[in-house]
DSSP file (Angstrom, degrees, kcal/mol; ACC not computed):
  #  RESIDUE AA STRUCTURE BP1 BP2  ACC     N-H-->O    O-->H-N    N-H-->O    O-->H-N    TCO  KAPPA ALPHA  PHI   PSI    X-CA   Y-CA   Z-CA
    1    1 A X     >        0   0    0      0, 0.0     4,-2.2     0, 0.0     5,-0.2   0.000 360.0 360.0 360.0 -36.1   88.3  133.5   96.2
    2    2 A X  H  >  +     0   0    0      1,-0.2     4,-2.3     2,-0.2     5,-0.3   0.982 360.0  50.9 -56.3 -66.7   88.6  135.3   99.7
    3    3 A X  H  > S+     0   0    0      2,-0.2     4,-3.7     1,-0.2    -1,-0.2   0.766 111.0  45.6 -19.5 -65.7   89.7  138.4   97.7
    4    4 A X  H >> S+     0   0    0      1,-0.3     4,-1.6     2,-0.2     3,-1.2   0.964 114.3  48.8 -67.4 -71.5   86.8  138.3   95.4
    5    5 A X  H 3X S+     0   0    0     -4,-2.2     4,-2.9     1,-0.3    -1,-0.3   0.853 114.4  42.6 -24.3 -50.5   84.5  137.7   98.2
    6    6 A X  H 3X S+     0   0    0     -4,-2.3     4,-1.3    -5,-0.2    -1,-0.3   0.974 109.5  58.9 -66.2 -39.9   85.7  140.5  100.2
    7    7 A X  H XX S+     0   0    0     -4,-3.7     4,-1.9    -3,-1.2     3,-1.5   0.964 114.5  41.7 -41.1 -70.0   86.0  142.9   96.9
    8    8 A X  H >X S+     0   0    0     -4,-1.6     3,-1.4     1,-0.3     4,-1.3   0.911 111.1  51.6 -46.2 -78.4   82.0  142.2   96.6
    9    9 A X  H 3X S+     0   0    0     -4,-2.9     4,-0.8     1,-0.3    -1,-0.3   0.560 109.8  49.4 -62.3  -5.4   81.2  142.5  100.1
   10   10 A X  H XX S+     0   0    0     -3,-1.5     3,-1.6    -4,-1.3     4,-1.5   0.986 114.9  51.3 -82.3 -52.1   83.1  146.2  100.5
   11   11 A X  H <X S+     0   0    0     -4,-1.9     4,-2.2    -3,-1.4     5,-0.4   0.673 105.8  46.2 -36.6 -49.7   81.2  147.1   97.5
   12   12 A X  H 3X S+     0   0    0     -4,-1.3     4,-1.5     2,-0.2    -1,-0.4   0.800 114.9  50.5 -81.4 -24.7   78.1  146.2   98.5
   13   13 A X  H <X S+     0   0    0     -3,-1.6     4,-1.6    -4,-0.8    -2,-0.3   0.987 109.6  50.5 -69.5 -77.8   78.9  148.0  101.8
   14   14 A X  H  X S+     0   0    0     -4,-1.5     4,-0.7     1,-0.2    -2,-0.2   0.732 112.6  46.1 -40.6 -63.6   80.1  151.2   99.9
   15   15 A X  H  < S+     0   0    0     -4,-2.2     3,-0.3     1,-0.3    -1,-0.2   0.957 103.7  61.9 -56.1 -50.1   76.7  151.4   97.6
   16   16 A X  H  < S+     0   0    0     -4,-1.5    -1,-0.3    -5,-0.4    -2,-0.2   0.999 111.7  42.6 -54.9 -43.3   74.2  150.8  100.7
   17   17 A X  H  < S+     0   0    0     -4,-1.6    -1,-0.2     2,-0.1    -2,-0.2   0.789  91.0 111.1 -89.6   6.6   75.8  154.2  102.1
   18   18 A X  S  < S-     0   0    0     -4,-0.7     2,-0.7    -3,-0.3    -3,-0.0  -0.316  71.8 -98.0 -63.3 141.8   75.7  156.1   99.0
   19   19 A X        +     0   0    0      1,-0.1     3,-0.2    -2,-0.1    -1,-0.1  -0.401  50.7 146.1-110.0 154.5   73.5  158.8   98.6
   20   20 A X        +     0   0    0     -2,-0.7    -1,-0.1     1,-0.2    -2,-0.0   0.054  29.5 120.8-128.3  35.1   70.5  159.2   97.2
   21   21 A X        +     0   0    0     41,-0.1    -1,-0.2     2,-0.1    42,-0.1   0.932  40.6 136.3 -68.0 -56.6   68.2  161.7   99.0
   22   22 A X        -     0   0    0     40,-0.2     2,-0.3     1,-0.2    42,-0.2   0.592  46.8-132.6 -31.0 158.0   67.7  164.0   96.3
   23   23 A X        -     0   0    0     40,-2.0    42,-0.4    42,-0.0    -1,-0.2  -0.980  15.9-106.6-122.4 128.3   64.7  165.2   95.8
   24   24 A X        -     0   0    0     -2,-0.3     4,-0.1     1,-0.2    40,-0.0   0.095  27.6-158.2 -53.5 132.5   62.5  165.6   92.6
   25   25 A X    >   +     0   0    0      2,-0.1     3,-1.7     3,-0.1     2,-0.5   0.714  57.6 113.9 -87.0   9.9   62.7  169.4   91.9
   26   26 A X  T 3  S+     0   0    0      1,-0.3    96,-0.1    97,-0.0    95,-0.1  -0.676  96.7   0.7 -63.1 108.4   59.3  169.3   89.7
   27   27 A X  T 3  S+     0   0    0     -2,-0.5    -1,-0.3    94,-0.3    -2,-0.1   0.336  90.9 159.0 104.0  -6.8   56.6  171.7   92.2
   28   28 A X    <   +     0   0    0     -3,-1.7    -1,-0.3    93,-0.2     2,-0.2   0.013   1.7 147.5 -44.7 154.0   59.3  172.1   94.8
   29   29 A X        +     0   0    0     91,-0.1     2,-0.3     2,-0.0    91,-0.2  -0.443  13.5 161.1 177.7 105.5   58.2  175.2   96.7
   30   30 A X  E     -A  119   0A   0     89,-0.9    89,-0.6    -2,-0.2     2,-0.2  -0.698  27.0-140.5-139.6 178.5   59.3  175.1  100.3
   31   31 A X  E     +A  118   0A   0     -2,-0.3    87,-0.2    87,-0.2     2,-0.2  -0.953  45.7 109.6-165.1  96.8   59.5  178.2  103.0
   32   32 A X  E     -A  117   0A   0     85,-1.7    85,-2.8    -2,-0.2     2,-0.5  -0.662  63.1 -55.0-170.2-145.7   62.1  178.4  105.3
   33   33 A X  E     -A  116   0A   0     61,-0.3    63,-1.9    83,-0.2     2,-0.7  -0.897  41.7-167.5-126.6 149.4   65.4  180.4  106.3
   34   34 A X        -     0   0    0     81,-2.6     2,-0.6    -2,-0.5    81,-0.2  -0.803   6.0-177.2-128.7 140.3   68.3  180.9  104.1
   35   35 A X  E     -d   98   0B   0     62,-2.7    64,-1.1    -2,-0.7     2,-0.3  -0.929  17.0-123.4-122.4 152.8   71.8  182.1  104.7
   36   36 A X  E     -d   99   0B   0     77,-1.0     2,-0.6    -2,-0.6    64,-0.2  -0.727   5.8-152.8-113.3 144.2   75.0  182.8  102.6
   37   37 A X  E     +d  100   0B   0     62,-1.9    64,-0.6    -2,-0.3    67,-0.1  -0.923  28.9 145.2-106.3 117.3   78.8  182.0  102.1
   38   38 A X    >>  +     0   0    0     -2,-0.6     3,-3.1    62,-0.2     4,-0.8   0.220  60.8   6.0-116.1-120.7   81.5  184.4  100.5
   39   39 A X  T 34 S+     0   0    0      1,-0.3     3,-0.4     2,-0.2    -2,-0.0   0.744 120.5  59.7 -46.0 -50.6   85.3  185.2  100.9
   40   40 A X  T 34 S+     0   0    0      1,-0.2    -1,-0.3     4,-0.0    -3,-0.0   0.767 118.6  31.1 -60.3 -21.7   86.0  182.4  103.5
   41   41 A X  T X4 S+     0   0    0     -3,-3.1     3,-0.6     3,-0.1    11,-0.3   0.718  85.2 127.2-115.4  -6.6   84.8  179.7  100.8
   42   42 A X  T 3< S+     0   0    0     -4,-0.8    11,-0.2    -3,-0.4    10,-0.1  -0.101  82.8  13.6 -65.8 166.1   85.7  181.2   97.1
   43   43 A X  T 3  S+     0   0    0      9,-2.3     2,-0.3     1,-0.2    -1,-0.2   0.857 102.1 143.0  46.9  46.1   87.9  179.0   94.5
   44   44 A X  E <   -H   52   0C   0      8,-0.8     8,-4.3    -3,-0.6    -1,-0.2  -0.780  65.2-108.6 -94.8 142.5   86.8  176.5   97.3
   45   45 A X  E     -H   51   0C   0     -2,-0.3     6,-0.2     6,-0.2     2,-0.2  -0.513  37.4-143.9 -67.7 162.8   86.0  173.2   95.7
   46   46 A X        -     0   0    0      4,-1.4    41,-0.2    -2,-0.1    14,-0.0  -0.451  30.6-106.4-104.5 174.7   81.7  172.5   95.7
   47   47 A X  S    S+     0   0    0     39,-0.2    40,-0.2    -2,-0.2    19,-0.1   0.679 125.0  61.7 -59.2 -23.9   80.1  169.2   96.2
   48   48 A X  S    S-     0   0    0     38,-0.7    -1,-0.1     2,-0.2    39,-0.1   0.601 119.2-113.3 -83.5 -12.4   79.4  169.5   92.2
   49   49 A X  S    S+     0   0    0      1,-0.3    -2,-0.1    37,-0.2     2,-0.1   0.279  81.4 116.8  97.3 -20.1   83.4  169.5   91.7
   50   50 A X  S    S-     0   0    0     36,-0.1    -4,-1.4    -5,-0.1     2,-0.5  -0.307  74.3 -89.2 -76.1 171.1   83.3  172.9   90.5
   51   51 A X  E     -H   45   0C   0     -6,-0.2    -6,-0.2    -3,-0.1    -8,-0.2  -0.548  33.1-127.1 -64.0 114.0   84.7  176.2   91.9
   52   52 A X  E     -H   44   0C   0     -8,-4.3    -9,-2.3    -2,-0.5    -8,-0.8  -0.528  25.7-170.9 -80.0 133.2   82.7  178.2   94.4
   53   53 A X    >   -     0   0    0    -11,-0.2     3,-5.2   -10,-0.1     5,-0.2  -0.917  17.6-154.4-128.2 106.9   82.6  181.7   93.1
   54   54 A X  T 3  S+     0   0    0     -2,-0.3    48,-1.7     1,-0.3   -15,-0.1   0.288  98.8  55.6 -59.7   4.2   81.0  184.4   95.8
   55   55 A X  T 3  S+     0   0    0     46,-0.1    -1,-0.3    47,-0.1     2,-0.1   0.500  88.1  87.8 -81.6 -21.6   80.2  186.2   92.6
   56   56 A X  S <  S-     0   0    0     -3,-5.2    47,-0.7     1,-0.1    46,-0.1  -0.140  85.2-111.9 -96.5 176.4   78.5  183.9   90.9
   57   57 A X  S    S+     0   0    0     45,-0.1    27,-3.1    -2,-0.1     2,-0.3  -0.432  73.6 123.4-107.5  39.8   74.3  183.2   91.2
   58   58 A X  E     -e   84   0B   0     25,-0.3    42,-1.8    -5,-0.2     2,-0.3  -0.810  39.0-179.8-131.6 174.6   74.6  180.2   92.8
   59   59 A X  E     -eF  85  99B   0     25,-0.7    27,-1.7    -2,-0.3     2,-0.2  -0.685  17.9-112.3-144.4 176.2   73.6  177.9   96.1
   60   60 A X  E     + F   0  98B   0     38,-1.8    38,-1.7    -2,-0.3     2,-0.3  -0.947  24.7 170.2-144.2 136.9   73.5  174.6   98.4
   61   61 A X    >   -     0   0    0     26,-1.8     3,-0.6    -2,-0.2    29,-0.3  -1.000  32.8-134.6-155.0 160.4   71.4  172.7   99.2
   62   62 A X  T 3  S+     0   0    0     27,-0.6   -40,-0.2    34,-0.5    28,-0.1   0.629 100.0  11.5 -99.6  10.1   71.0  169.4  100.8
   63   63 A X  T 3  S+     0   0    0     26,-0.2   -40,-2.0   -42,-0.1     2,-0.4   0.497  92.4 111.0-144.5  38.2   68.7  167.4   98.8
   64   64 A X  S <  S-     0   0    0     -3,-0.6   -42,-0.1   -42,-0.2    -3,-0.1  -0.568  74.1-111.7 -19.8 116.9   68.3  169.4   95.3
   65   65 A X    >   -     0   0    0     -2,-0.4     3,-1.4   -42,-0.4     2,-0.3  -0.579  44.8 -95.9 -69.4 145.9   69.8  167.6   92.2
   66   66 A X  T 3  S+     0   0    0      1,-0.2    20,-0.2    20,-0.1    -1,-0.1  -0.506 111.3  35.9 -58.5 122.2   73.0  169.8   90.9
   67   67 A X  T 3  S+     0   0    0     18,-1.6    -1,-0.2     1,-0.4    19,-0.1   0.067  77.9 140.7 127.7 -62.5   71.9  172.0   88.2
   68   68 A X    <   -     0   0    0     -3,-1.4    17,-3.0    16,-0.1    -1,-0.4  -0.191  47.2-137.7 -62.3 141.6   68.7  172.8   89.4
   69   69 A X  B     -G   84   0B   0     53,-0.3     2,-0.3    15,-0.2    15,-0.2  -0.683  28.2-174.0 -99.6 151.3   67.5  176.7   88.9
   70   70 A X        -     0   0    0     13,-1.8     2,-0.7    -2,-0.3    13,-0.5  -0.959  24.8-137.6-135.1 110.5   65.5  178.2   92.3
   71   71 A X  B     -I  120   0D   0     49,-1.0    49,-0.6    -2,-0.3     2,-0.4  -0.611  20.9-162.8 -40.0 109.9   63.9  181.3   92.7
   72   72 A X  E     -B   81   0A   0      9,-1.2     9,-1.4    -2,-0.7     2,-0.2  -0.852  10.0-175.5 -93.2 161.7   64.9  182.7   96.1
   73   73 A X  E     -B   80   0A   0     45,-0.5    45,-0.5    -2,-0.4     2,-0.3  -0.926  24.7-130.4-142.0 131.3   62.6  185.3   97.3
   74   74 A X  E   > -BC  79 117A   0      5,-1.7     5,-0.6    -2,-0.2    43,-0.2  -0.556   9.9-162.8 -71.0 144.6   63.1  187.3  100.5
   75   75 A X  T   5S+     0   0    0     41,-2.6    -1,-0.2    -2,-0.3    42,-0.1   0.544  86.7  65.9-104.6   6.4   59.9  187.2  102.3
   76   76 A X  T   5S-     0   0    0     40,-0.3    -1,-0.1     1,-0.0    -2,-0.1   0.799 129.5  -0.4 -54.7 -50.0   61.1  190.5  104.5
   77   77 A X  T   5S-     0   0    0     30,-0.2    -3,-0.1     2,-0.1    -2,-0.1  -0.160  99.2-107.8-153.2  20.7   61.1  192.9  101.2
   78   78 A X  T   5 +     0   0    0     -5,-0.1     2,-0.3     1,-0.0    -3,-0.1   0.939  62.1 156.6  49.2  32.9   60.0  190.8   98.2
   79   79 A X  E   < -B   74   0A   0     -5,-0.6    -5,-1.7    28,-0.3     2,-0.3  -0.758  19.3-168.8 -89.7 157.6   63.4  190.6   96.6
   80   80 A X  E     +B   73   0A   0     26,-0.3     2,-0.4    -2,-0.3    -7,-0.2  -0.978  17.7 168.2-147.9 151.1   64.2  187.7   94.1
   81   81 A X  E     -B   72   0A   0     -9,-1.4    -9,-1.2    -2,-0.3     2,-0.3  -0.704  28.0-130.0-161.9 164.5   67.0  186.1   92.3
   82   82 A X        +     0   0    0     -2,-0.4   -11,-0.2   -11,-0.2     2,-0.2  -0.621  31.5 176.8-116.8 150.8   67.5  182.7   90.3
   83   83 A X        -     0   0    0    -13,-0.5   -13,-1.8    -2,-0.3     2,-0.5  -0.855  25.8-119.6-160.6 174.8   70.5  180.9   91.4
   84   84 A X  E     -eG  58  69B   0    -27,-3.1   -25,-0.7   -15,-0.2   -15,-0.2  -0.972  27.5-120.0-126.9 102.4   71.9  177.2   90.1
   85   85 A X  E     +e   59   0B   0    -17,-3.0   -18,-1.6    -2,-0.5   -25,-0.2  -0.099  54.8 142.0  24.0  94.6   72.2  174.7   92.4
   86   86 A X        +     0   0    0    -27,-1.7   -38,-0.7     1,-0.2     2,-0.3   0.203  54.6  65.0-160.1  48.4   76.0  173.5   92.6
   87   87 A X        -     0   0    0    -41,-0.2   -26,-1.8   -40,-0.2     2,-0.6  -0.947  68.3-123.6 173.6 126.4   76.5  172.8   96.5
   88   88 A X        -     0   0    0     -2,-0.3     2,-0.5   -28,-0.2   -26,-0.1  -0.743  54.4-154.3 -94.4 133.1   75.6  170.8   99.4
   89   89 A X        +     0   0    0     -2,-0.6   -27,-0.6     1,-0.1   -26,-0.2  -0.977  26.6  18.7 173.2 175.1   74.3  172.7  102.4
   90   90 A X        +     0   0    0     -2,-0.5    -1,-0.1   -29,-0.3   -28,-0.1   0.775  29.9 179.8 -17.5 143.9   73.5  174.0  104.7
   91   91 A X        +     0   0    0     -2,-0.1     2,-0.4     2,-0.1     3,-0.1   0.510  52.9  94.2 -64.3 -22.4   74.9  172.8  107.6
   92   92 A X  S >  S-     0   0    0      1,-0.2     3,-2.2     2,-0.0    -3,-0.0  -0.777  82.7-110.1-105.6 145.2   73.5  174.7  110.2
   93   93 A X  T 3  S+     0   0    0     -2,-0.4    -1,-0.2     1,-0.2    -2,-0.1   0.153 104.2  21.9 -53.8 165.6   70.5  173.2  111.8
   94   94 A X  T 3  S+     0   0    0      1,-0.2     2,-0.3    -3,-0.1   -61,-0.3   0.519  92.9 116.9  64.7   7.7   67.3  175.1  110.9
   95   95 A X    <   -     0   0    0     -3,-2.2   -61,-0.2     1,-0.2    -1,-0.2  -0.806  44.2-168.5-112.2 145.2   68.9  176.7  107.7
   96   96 A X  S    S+     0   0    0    -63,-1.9   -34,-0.5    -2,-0.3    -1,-0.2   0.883  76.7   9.4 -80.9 -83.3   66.8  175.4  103.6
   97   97 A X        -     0   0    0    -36,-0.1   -62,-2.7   -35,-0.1     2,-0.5  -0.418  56.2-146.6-130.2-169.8   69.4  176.8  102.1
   98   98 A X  E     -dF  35  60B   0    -38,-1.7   -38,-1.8   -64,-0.2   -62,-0.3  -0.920  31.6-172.0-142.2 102.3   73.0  178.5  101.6
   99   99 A X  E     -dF  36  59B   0    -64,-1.1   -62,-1.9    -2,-0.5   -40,-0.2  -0.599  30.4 -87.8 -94.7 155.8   73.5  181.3   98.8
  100  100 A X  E  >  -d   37   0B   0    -42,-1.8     4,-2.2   -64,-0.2     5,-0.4  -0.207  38.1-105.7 -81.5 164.1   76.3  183.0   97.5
  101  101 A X  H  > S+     0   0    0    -64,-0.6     4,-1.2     1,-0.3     3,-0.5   0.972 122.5  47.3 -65.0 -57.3   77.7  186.1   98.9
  102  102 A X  H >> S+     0   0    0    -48,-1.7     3,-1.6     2,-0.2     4,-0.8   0.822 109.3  46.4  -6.1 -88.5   75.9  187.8   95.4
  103  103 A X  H 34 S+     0   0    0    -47,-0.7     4,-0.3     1,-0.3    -1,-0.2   0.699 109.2  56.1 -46.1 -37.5   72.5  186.2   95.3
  104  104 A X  H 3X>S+     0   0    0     -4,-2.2     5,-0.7    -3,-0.5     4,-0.5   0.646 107.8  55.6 -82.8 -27.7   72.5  187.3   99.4
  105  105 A X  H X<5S+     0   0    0     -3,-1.6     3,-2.2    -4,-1.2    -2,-0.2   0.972 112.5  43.7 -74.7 -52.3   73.3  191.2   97.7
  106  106 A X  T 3<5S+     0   0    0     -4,-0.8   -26,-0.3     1,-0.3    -2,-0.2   0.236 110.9  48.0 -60.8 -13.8   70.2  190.8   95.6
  107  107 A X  T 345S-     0   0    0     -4,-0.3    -1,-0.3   -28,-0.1   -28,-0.3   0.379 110.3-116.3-121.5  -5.7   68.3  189.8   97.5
  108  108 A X  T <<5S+     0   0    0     -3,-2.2     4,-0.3    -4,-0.5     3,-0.3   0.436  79.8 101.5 108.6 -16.8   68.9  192.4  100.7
  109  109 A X     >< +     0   0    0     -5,-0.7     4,-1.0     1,-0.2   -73,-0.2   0.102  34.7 109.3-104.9  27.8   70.2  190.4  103.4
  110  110 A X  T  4 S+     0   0    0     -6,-0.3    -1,-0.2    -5,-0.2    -5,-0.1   0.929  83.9  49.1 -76.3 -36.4   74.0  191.0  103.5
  111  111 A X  T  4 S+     0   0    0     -3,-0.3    -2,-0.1     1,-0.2    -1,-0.1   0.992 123.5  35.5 -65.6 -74.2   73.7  193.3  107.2
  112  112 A X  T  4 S-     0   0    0     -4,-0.3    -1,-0.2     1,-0.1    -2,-0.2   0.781  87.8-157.0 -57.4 -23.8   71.7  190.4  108.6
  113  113 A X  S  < S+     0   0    0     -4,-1.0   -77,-1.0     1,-0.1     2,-0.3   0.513  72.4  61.0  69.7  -8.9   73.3  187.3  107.0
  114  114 A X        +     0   0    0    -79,-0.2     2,-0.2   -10,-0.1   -79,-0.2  -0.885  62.8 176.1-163.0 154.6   70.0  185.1  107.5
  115  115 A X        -     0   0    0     -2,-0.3   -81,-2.6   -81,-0.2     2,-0.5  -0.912  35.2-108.1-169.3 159.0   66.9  185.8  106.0
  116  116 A X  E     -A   33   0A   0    -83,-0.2   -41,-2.6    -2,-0.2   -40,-0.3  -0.793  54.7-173.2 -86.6 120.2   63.2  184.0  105.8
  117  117 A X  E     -AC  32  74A   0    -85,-2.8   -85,-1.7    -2,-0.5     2,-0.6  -0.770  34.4-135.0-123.6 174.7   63.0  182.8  102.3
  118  118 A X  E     -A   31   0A   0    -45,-0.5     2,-0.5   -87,-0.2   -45,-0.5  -0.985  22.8-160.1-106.8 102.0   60.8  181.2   99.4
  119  119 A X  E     +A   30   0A   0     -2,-0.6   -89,-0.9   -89,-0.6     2,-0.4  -0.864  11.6 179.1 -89.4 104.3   62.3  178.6   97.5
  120  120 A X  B     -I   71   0D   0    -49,-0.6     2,-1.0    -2,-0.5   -49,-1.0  -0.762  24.4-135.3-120.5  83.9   60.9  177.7   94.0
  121  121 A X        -     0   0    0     -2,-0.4   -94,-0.3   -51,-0.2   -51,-0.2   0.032  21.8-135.1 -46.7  87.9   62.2  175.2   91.6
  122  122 A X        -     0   0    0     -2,-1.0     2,-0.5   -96,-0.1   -53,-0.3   0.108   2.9-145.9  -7.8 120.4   62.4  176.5   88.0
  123  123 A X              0   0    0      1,-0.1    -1,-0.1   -55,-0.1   -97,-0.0  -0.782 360.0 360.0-101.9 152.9   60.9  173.9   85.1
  124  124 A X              0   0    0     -2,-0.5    -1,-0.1   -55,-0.0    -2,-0.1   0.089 360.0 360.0-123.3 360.0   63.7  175.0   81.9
């Protein structure tokens, strides 16, 4: 009976910290500064379980469902990309999001690293 008891109460422990911040991406549309990750993180595992590939059209971000399509746009030179969700990130304070080494080509910002961006959830 102790077992069972204890079983539950870790359980219950475990669930109260899971998380569940996400955010609905329907109207998302936020303003803010975005930076990118390449070499140092490819075939790296993601938060989604997949492989991070610094080739690929993809991002992190910390409350975004996995999955979800974004317009970035730089708001320096009006460049734009889609990218897919598949990452949690940023880490560093003050940053929306964290794009792949790519998306960060496409969009103009590789010499700077950091750019002011528009981020726009996609309805599919």
């Amino acid at each position: 009976m102790k077992r069972l008891f204890s079983a539950c109460a870790l359980l219950s422990l475990l669930a109260g910290c899971a998380s569940t911040d996400t955010v609905d991406p329907h109207g998302y549309d936020k303003t803010g500064m975005a930076s990118y990750y390449g070499a140092k993180h490819h075939g790296k595992r993601t938060a989604s379980g997949e492989r991070f590939n610094q080739h690929g059209l993809t991002a992190a971000h910390r409350q975004l469902p996995f999955g979800t399509r974004v317009k970035v746009t730089n708001l320096n030179n009006d460049k734009s990309c889609v990218v897919r969700i598949n990452d949690r990130g940023p880490y560093s304070r003050g940053r929306l999001i964290d794009i792949s080494r790519e998306a960060a080509e496409q969009l103009g910002m590789l010499r700077s690293g950091t750019a002011k961006v528009r981020v726009q959830a996609l309805d599919d």
